[in-house]
Structures are given as C-alpha cells and as structure tokens.
N, C-alpha and C positions, 0 to 999 in steps of 0.2 A: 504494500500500500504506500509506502512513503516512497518509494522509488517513482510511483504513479503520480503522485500529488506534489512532489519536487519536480519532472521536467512537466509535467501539464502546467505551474505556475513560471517556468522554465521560459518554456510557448508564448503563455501570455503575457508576460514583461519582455520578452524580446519583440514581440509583434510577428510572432510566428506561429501562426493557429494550425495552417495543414503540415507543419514540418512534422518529425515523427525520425530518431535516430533508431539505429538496426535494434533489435532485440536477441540478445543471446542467449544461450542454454548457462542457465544461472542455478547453482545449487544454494538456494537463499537459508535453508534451514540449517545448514553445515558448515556455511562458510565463516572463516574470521569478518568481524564489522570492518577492520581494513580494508578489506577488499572488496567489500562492499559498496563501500565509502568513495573507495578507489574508484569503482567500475560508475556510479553515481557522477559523480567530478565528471569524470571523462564522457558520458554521454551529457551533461549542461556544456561541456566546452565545445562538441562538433556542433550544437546548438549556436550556440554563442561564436563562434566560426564565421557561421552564415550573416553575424550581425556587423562584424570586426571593422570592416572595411568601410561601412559608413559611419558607425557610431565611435569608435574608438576602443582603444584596450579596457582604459580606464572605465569607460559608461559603460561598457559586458561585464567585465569585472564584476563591477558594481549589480548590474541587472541577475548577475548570476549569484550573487551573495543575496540578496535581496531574496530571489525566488525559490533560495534550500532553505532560508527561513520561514519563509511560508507556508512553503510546502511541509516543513518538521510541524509548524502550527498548525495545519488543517490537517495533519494525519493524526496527532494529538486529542484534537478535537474530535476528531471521527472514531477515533478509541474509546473516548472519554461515552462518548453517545450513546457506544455501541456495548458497553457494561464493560470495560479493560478491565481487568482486576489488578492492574499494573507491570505485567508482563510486557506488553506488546511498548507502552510508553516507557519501559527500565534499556529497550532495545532503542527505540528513537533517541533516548538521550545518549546512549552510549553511541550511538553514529553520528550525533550533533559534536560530541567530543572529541571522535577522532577527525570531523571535519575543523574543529577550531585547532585540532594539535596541527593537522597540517597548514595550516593558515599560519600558526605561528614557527612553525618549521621552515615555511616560505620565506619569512619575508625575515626571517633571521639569516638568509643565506644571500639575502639582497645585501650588498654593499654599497655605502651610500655616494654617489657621483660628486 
C-alpha cells in the first residue's frame, strides 16, 4: 500500500497523471525495508526524470520529498481507518526512517562548493 500511495502522490505533484514506472516481481513480505526503501526512491526518480529538464533538480527534488511524505501520511491514515493494530504503521515508520537515514547519508557526502 505505501509503495501505491507514494508514487500515485509521486504522479500528482509532478503533473504526471498517465505516467506509470515498470512494476517488478517484489518479495514485499521478506525483504529488508532497505531495499524497499531503495527500490521506492528509484521508481519516484524515473518519475521525477520525466520532470528534470523543465523544472529543475532542485523543484523534483523537492516535489519528490514532498510526495513520500504524503504518501507515508495517506497510507497511515488508511491503516489507521482500516483497524491497524499497529503492525502495518511500526513498518511505515521504519521505511520513513530509512528514507530520512539516507537523506542524511546524502547530503553528508555533498561537499560544500
């Protein structure tokens, strides 16, 4: 679900309603949230691709930070609705966290011009 509700808000903040990146055979129940996390990232960035060239690094960047938060908040909420008992939300948060480790992973490796 969260993988759904991150690139469909993905979609709508870049202004790309019919785009739609590949779907692969994903073992979601098995796998480390890293790679999760990882394989997540990387379908918002082929998205955010298609944006680059007019809007800039920066405003994708931005629009794609913007749309995993939303997307963690309306799957949240859709758990929350749907009776979570807190299982399915203990998992959003733990891929919210490895998304903020590598953000800060990132930009620890930026050196400043």
């Amino acid at each position: 679900m969260l993988r759904e509700r991150v690139l469909a808000s993905t979609r709508e903040r870049l202004e790309l309603a019919g785009e739609h990146v590949p779907v692969f055979a994903e073992a979601i129940e098995t796998e480390p949230v890293g790679a999760f996390v990882g394989r997540l990232v990387s379908a918002q960035n082929q998205l955010g691709a298609k944006r680059l060239p007019a809007w800039g690094a920066s405003r994708v960047r931005r629009a794609l930070d913007e749309a995993l938060h939303a997307g963690v908040a309306e799957t949240l909420e859709l758990l929350r609705d749907g009776g979570d008992q807190g299982d399915g939300a203990a998992v959003v948060a733990e891929a919210l966290a490895e998304y903020g480790r590598r953000l800060r992973d990132a930009s620890a490796d930026v050196t400043p011009r």
